[in-house]
C-alpha positions as CSV (number, residue, x, y, z in Angstrom):
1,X,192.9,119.2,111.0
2,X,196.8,119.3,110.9
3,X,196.7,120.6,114.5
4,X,194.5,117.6,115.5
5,X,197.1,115.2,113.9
6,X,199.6,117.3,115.1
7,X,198.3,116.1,119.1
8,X,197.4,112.6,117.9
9,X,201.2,112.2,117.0
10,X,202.3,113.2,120.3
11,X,199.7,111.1,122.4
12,X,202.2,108.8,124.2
13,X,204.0,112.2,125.4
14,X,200.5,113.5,126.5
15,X,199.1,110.5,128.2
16,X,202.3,110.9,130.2
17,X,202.1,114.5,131.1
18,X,197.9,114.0,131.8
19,X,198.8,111.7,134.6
20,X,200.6,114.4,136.5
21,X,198.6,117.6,135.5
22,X,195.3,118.2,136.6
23,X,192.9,119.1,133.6
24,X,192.0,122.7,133.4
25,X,188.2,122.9,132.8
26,X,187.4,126.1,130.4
27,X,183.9,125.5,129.7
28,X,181.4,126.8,132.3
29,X,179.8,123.6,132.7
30,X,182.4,121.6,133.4
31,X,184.1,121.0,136.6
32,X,187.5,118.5,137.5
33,X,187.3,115.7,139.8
34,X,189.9,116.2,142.2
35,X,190.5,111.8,142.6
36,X,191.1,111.6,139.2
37,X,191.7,115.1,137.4
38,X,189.1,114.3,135.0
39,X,187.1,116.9,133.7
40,X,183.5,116.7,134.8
41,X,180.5,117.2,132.5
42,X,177.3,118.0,134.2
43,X,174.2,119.6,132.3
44,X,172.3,122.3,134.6
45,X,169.1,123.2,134.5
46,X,168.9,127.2,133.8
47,X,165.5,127.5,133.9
48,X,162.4,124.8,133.9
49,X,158.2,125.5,133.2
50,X,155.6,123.6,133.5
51,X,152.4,123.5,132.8
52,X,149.3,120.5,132.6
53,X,148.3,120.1,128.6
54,X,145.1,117.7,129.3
55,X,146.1,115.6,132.1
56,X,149.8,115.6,131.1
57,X,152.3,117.9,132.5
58,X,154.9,119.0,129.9
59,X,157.0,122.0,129.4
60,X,160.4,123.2,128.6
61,X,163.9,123.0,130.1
62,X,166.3,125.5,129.3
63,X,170.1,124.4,130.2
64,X,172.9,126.5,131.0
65,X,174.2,126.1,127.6
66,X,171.2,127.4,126.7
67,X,169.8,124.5,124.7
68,X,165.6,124.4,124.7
69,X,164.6,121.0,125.2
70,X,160.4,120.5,125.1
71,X,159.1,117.8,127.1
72,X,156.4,115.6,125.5
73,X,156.1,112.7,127.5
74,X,157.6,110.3,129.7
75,X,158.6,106.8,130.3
76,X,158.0,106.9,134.5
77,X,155.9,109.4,136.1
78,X,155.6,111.2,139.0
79,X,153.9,114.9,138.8
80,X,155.0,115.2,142.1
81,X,158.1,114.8,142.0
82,X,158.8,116.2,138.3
83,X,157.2,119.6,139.7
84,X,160.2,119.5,142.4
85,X,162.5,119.7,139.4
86,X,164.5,123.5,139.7
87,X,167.1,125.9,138.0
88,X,170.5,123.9,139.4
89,X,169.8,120.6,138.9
90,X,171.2,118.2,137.3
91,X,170.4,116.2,134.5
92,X,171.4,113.5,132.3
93,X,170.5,112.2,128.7
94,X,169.8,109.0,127.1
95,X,168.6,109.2,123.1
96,X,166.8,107.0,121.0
97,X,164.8,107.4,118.0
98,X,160.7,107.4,117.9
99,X,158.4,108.2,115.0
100,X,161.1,109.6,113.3
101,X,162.4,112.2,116.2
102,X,165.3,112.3,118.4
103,X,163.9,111.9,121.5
104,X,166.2,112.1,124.7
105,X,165.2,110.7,128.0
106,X,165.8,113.1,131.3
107,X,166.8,111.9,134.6
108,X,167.5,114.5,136.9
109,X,170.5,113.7,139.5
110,X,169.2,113.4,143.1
111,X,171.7,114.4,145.5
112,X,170.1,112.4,148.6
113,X,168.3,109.1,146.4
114,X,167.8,107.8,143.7
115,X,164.5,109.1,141.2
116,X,162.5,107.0,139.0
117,X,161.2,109.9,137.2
118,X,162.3,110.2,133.8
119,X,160.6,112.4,131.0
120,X,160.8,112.6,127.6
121,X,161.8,115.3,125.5
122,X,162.6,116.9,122.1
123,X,165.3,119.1,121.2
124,X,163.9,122.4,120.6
125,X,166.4,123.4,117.6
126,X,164.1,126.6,116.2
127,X,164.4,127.9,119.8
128,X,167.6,127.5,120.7
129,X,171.0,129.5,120.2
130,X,173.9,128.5,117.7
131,X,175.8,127.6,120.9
132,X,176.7,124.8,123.2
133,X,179.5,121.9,122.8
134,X,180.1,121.0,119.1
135,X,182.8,119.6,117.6
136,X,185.3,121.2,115.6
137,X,187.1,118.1,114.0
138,X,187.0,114.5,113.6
139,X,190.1,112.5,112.8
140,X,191.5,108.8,111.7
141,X,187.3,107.5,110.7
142,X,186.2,109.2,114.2
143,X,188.5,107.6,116.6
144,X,189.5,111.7,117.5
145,X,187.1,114.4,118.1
146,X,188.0,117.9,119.5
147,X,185.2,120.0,120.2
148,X,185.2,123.5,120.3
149,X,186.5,124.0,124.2
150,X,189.4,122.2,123.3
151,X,189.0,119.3,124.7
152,X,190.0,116.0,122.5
153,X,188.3,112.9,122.8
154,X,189.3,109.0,121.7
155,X,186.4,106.4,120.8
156,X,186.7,102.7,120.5
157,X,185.4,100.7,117.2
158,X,182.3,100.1,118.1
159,X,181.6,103.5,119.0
160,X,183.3,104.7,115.7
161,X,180.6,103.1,113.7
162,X,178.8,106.5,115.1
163,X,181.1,108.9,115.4
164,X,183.5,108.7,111.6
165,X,179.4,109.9,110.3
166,X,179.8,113.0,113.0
167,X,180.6,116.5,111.0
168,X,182.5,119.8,112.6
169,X,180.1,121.9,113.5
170,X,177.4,119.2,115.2
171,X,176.2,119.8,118.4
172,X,176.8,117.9,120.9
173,X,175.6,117.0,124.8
174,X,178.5,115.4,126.8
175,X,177.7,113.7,130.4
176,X,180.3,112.5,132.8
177,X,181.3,112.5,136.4
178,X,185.1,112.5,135.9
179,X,185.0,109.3,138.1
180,X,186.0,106.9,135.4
181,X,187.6,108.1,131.6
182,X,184.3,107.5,130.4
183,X,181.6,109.9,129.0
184,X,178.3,110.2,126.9
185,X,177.6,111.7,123.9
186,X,174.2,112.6,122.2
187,X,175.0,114.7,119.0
188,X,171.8,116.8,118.4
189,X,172.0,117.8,114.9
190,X,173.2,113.9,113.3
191,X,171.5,112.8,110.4
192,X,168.3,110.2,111.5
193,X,168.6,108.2,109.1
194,X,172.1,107.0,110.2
195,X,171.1,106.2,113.6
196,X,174.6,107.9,114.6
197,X,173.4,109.9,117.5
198,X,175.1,108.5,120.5
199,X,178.4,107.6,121.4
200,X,180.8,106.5,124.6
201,X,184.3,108.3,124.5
202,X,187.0,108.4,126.7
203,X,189.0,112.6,127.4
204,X,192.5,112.6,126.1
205,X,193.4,116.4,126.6
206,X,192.4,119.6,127.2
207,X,193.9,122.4,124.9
């Protein structure tokens, strides 16, 4: 924590230096945008299966983080176009709560158009690894968070009403283009209850 503080104190200085240094991306997911040096955040499909259970097709996507997601349903539907869905594509994530379940909504990114499939799915937590994005601290009531590929992350108030409830440790699914300083967050393993799952942060720094 004193090493978080530590950068906080010296923002103004870093802010500076960020404008002129490219960020270097460490994680294997993420990418920089060359217009704006912003790191980008993409989530890749590693592996996908599906099969029909009754007359609906569900499955299992398995990113390159290696995160298990199950998919149970979805909002729009297309079996056509769901079974063109491949290892390399990407996808983003939009959560809300049903029955009692963090469910996440899947949109793949089309490279040529624009989809209007979008499944449904459960985070697989028995199946998947203790790996991924999670964070490592959280500082001043959440307005900081530095997950564990060092990079460090600044939310506004209304997003801190999510993310001072977020614990080091949390996993956590980050989505972002790099175009504009500003990124989603789904944390996987928040407490329900709290409806404290999603969050919109802008990158500070990469250590």
């Amino acid at each position: 924590m004193k090493n978080l503080k530590a950068i906080i104190s010296s923002l103004p200085l870093l802010l500076a230096v960020c404008q002129f240094s490219p960020v270097q991306a460490t994680n294997p997911t993420e990418q920089v945008a060359k217009s704006t040096a912003l790191p980008v955040y993409k989530n890749v499909i590693q592996d996908i299966s599906l099969s029909y259970e009754d007359s609906l097709l569900v499955g299992s996507i398995k990113l390159s983080n290696d995160l298990i997601l199950r998919i149970v349903d979805y909002k729009t539907r297309d079996d056509n176009v769901m079974n063109t869905w491949r290892k390399g594509d990407v996808v983003t994530f939009t959560a809300h709560l049903a029955d009692e379940a963090l469910v996440l909504s899947v949109k793949r990114v089309a490279r040529s158009h624009k989809e209007k499939v979008e499944a449904y799915a459960i985070f697989d937590v028995t199946a998947s690894p203790d790996s991924g994005l999670k964070i490592t601290e959280v500082n001043d009531e959440g307005k900081f968070v530095k997950l564990n590929d060092g990079s460090i992350w600044d939310f506004s108030w209304y997003n801190r009403l999510s993310t001072k409830k977020w614990k080091a440790g949390e996993r956590v699914i980050v989505s972002g283009r790099g175009k504009t300083n500003s990124y989603e967050f789904v944390n996987l393993d928040a407490p329900l209850s709290q409806k404290v799952f999603s969050a919109s942060g802008s990158f500070i720094v990469q250590q």
